[in-house]
Backbone bond lengths (Angstrom), bond angles and torsions (degrees), N, CA, C in turn:
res aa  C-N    CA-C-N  psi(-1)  N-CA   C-N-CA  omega(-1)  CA-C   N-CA-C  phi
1 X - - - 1.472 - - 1.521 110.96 -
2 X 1.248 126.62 -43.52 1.047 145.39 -178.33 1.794 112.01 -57.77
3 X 1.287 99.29 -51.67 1.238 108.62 -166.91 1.947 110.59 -75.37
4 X 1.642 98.80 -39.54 1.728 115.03 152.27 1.691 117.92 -31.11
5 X 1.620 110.34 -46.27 1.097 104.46 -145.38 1.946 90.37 -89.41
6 X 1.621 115.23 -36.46 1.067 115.76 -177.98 1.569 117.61 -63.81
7 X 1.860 106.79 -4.00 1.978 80.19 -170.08 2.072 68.14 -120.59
8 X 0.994 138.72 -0.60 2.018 112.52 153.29 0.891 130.95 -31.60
9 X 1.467 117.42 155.37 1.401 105.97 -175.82 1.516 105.16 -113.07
10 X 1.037 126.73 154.86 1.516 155.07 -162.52 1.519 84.72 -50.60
11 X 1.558 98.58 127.74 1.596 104.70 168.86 1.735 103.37 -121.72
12 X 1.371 108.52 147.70 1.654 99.97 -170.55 1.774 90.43 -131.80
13 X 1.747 128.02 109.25 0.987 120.64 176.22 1.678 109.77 -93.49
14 X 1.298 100.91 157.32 1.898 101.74 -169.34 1.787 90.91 -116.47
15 X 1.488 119.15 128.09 0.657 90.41 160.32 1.975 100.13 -125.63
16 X 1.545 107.01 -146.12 1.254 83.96 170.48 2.044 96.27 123.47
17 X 0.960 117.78 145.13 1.631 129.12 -148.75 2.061 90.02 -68.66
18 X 1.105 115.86 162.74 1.896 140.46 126.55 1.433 105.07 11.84
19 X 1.007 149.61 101.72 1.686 145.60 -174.53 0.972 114.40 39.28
20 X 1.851 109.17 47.61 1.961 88.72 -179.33 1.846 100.59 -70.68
21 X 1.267 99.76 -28.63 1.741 107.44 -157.00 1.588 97.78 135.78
22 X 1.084 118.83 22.90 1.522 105.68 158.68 1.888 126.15 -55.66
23 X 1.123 104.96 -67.24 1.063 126.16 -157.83 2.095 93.01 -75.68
24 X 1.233 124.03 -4.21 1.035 116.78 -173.63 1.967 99.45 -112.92
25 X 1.307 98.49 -19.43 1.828 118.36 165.50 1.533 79.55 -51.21
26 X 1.272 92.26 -87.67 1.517 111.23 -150.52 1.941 119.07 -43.90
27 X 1.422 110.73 -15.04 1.233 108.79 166.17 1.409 133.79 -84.75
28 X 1.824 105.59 -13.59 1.131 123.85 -168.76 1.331 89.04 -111.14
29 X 1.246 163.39 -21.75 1.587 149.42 122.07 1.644 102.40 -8.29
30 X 1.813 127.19 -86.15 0.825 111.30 162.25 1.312 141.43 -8.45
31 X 1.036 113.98 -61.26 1.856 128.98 -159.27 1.496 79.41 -71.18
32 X 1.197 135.27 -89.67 1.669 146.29 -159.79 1.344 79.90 -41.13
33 X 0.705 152.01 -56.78 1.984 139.17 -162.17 0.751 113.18 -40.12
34 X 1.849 89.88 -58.45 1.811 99.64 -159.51 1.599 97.25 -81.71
35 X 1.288 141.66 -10.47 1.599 126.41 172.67 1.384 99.03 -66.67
36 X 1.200 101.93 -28.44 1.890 95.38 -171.86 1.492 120.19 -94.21
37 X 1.729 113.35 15.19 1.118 104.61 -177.29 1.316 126.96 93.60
38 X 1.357 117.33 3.87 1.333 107.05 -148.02 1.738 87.21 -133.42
39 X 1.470 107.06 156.89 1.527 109.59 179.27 1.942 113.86 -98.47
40 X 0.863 137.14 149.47 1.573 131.67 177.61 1.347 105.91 -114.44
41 X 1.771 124.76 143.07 0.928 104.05 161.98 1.435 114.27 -104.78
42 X 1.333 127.72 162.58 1.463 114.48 -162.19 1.782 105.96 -128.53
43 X 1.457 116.65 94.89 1.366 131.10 -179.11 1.600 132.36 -86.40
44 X 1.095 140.11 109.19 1.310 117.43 -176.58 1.954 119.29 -108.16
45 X 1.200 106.90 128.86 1.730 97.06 167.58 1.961 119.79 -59.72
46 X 1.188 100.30 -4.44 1.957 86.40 -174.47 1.790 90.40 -94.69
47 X 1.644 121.10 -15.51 1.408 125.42 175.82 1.674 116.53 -64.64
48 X 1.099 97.65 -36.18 1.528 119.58 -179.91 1.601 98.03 -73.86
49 X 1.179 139.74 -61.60 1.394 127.18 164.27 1.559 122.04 -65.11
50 X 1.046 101.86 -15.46 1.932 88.05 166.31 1.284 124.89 -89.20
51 X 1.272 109.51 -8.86 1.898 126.96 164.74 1.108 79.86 -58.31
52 X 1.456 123.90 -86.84 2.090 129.63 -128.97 1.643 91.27 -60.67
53 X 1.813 118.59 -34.83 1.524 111.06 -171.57 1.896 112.95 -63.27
54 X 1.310 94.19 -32.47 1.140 97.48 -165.47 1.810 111.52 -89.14
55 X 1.161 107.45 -14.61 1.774 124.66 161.57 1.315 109.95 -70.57
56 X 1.682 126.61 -34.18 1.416 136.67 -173.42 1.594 84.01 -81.96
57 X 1.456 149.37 -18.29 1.259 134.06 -163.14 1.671 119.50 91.19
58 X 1.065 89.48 12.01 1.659 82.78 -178.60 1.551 128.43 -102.94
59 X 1.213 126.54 112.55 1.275 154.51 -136.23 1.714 101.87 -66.16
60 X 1.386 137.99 112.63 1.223 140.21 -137.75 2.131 89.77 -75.16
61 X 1.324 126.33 -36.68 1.076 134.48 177.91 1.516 105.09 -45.22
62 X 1.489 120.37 -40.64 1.504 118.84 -174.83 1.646 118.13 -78.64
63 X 1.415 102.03 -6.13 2.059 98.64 -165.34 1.144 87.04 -70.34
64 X 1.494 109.15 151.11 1.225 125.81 -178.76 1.772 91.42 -150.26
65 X 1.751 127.20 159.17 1.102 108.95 177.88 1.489 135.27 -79.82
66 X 1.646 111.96 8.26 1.493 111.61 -167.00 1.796 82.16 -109.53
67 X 1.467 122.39 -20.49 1.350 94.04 172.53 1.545 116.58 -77.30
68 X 1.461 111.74 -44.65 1.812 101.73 171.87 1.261 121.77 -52.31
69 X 1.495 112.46 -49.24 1.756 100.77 161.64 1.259 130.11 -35.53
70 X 1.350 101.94 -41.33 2.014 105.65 175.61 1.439 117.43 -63.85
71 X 1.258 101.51 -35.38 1.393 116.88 177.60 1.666 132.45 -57.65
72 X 1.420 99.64 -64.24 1.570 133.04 157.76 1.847 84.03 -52.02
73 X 1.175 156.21 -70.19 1.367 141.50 -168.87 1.777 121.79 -43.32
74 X 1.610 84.21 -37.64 1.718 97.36 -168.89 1.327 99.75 -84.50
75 X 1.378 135.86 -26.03 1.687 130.41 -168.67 1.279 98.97 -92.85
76 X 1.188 125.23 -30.45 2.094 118.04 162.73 1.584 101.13 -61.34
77 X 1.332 126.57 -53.45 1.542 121.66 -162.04 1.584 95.79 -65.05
78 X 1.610 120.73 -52.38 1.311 106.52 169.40 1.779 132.86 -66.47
79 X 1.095 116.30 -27.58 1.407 107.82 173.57 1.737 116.67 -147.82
80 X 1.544 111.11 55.75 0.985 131.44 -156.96 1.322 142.48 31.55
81 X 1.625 121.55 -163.72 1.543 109.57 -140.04 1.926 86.97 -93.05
82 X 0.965 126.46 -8.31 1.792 118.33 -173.78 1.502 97.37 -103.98
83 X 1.243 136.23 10.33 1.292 146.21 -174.36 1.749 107.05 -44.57
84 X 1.318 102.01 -60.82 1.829 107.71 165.94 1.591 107.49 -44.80
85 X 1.106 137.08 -58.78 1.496 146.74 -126.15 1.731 84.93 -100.24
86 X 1.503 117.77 -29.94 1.550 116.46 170.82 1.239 99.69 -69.74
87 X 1.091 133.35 -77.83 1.517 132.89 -175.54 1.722 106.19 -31.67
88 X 1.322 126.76 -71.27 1.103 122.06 170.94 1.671 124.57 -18.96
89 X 1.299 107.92 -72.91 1.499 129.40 164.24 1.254 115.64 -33.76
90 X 1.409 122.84 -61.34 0.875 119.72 168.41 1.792 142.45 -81.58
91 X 1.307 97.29 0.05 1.736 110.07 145.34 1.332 121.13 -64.85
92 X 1.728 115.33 -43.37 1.593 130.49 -165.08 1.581 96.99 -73.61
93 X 1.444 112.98 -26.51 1.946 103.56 -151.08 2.191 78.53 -90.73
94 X 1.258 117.01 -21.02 1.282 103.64 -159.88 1.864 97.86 -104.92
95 X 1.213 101.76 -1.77 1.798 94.30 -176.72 1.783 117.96 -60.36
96 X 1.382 116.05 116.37 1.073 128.33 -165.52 1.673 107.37 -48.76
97 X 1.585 111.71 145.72 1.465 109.86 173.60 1.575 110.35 -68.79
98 X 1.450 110.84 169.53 2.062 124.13 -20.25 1.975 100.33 -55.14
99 X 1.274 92.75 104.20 1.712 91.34 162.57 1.970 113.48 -61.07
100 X 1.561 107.99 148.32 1.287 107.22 -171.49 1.468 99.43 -70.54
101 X 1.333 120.25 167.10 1.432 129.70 -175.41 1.846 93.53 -86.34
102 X 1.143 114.70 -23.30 1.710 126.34 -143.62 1.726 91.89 -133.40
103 X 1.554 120.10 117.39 1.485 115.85 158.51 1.760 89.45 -133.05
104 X 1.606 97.16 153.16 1.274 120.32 -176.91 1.749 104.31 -127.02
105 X 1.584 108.02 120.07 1.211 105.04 -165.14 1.703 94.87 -121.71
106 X 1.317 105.27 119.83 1.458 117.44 -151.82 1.766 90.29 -102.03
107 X 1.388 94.46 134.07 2.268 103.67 174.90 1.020 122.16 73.12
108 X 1.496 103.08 53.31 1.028 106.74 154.65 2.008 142.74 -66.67
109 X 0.914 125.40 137.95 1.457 98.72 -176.80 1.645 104.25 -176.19
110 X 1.143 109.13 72.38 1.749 135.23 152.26 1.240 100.21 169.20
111 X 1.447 83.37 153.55 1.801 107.54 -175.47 1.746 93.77 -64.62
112 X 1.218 119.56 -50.19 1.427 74.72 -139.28 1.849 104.59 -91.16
113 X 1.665 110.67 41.77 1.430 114.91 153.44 1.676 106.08 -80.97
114 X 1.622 102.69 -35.95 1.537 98.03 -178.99 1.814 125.28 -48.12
115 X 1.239 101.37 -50.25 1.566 119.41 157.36 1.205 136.61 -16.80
116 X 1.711 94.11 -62.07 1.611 133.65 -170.17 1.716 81.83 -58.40
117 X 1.356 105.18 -75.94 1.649 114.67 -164.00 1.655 107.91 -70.01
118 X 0.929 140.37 -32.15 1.524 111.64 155.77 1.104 127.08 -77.97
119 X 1.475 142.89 -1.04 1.310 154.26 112.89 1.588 118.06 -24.66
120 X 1.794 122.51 -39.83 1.175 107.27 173.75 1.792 116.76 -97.09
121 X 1.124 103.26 -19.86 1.515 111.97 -173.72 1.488 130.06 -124.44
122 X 2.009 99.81 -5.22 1.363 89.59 154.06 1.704 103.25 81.74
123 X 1.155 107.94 -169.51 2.131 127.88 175.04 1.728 83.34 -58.96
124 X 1.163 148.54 -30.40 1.585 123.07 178.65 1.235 115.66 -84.94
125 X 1.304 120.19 10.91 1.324 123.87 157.71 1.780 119.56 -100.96
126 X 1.752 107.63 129.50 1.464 92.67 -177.77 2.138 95.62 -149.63
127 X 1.645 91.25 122.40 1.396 95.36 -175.83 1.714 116.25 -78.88
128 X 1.325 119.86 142.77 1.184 120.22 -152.49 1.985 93.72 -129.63
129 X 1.339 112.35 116.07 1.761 116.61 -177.38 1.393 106.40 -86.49
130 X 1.226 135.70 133.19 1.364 124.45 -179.41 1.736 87.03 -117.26
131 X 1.354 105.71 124.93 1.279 99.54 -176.48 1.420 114.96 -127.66
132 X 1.108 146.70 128.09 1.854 154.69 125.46 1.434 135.64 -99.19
133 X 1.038 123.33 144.57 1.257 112.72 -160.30 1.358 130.84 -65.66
134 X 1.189 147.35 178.24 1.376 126.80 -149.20 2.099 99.62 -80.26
135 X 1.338 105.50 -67.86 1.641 116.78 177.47 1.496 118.97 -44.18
136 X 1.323 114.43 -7.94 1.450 125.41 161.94 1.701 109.85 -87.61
137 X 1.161 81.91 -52.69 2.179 80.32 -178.60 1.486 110.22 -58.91
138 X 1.361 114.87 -48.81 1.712 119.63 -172.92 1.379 105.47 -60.65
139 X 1.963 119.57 -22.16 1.856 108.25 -176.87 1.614 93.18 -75.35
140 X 1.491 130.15 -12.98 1.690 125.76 -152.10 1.815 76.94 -110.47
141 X 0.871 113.56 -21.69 1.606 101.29 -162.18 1.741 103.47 -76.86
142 X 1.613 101.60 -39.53 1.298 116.46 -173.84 1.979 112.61 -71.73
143 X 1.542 86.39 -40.62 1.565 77.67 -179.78 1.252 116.06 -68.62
144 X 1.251 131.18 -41.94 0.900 138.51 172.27 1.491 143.55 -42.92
145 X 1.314 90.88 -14.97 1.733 114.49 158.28 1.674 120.14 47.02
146 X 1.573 110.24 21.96 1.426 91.14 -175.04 1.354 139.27 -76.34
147 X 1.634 125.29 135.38 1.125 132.39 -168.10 1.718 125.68 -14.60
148 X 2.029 85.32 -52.02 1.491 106.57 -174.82 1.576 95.51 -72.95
149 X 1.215 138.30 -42.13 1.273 130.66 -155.19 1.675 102.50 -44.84
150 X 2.052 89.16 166.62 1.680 89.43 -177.66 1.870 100.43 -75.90
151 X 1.463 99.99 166.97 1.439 100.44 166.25 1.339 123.20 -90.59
152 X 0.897 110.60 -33.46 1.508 131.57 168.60 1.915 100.20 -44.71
153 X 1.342 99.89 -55.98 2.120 103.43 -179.37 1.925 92.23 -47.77
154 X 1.536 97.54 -63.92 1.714 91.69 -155.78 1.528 117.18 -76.07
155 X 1.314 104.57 23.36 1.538 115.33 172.51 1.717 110.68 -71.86
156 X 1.362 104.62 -37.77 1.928 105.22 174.75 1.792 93.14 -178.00
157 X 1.514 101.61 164.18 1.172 104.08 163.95 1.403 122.66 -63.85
158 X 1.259 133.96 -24.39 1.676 119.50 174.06 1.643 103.27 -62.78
159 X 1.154 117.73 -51.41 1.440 129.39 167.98 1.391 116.38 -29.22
160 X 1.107 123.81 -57.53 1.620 140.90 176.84 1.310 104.82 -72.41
161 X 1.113 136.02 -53.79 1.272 131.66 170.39 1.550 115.83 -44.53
162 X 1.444 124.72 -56.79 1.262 147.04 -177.76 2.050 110.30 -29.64
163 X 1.174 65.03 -69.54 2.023 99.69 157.50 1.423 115.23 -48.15
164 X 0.799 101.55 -71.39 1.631 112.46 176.70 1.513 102.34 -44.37
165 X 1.273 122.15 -65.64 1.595 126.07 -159.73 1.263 88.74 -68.07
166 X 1.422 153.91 -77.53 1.432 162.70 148.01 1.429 96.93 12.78
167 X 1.174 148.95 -43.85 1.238 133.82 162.18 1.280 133.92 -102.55
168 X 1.310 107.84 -9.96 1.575 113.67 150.96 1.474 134.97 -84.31
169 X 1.441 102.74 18.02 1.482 127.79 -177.68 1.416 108.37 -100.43
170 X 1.451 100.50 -65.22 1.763 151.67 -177.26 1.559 99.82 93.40
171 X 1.114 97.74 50.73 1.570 116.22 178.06 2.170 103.62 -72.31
172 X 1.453 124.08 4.88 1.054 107.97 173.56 1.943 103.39 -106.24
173 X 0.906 107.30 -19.16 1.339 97.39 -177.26 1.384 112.68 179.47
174 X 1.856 125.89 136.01 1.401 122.85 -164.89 1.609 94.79 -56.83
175 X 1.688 141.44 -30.44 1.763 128.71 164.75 1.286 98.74 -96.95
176 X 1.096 114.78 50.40 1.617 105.04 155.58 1.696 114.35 -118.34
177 X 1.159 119.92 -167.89 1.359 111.81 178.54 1.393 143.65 -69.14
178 X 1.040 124.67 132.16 1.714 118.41 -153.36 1.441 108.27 -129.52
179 X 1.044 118.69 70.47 2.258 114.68 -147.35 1.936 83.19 -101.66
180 X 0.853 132.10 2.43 1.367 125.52 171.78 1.856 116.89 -100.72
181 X 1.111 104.16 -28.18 1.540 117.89 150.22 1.322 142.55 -56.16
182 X 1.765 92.31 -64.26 1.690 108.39 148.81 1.612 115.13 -41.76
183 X 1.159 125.35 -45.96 1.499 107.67 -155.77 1.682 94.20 -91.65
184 X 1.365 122.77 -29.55 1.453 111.14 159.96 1.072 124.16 -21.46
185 X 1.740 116.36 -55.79 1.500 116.70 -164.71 1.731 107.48 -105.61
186 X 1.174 117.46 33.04 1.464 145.73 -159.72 1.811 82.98 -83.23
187 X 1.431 108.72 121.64 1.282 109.40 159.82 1.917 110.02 -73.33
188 X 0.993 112.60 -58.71 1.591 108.88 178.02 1.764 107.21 -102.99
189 X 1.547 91.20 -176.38 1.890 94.53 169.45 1.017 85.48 -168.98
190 X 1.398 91.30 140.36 1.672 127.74 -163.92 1.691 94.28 -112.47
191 X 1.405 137.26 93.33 1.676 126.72 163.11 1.600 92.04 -68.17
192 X 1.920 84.07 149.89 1.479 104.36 -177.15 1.618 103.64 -127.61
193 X 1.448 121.44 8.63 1.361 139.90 154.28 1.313 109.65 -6.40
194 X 1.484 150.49 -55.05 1.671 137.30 -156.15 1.346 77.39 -128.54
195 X 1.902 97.63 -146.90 1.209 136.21 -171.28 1.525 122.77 -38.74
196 X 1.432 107.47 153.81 1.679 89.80 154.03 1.173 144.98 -76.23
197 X 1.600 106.54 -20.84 1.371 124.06 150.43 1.208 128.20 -55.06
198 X 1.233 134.76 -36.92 1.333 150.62 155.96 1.900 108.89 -49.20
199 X 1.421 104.62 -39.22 1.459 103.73 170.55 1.254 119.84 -72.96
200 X 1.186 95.32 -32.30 1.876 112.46 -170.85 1.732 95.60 -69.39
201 X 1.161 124.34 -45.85 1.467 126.26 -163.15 1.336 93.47 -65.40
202 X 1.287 132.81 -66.89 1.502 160.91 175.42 1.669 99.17 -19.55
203 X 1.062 114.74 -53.94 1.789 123.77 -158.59 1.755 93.15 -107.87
204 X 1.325 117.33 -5.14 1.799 120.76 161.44 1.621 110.27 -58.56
205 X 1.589 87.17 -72.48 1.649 100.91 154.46 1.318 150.45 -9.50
206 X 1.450 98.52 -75.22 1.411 130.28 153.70 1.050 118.77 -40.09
207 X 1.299 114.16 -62.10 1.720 114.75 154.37 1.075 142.35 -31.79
208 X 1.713 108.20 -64.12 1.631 100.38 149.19 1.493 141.65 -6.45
209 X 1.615 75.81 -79.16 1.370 94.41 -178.11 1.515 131.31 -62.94
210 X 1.219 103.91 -8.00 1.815 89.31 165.88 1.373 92.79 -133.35
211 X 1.356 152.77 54.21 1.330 158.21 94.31 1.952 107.65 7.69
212 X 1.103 97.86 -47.16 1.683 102.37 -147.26 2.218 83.12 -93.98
213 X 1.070 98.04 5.25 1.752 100.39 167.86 1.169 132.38 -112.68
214 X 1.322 106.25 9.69 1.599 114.86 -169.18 2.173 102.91 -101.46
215 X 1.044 84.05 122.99 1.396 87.13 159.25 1.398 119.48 -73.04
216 X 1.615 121.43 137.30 1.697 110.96 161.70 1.783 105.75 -100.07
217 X 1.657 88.06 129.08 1.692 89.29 175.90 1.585 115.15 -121.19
């Protein structure tokens, strides 16, 4: 196990609320990779619950986010709270060669996925908070209009906000989402405050800086 964990490759989980800038972290991780040569693999936890929805039969047109939340609730109650972060892991330990040196596992949001993954990977695991404040995320959450989003969020910004705090509490359920916890035990934090360029520079950086942790395989 030991010896597994020393030749893995660097896993970087994002966690962090609803449009903080995850998923836009996580593309600009990529990009710096690929200047450097390097391949990323790119994982998400809400992917890992739209498998089990879509194994339960449920028609990808219907996800909405309070039903995957329910969902993601019921697969911790059935096979505990890091249940996502196993699935994850176990995509990364089986990803066909050349496996990337670098996977980025985007949405995170309960501790005890955090667990799961320093339990599987050890110092090559490092959680990453992308943070802005809540009334900033709900104007990106709202414009942003996604299909799946709740309706209830894009009803107004107090609405979106509401939501927002509700999972940065984990005010829906002790396995429900806890993104104010998570970023407690957040090895770094990424502010997502201005631009996207400003994010992009931010996660350049970031890059840098753990350069000197990547295995080449």
């Amino acid at each position: 196990m030991e010896s597994d964990i020393v030749n893995a490759p660097l896993v970087i989980a994002l966690t962090g609320l609803p449009s903080s800038g995850k998923g836009e972290a996580a593309k600009a991780l990529q990009a710096a990779a690929a200047r450097d040569g390097r391949a990323v693999g790119h994982l998400t936890f809400s992917d890992q619950i739209k498998e089990e929805a879509r194994r339960r039969g449920v028609a990808q047109e219907s996800f909405t986010r309070e039903m995957l939340s329910r969902i993601g609730i019921e697969m911790r109650e059935a096979e505990g709270p890091g249940v996502l972060s196993a699935r994850i892991a176990g995509r990364i330990r089986d990803w066909p060669a050349p496996r990337p040196a670098i996977f980025v596992a985007d949405g995170l949001r309960h501790t005890g996925e955090i667990d799961e993954l320093r339990r599987a990977f050890g110092e090559r695991f490092i959680l990453v908070s992308v943070e802005a404040e809540p009334s900033e995320i709900a104007r990106r959450l709202i414009a942003r209009n996604r299909t799946d989003e709740s309706p209830d969020a894009l009803r107004s910004e107090a609405h979106a906000i509401r939501l927002l705090e509700q999972e940065l509490n984990g005010q829906l359920s002790a396995l429900g989402p806890n993104v104010g916890l998570c970023a407690r035990q957040a090895d770094l934090r990424l502010p997502n405050h201005g631009t996207l360029e400003e994010l992009q520079r931010r996660v350049g950086k970031l890059y840098e800086g753990l350069r000197g942790r990547m295995n080449c395989e």
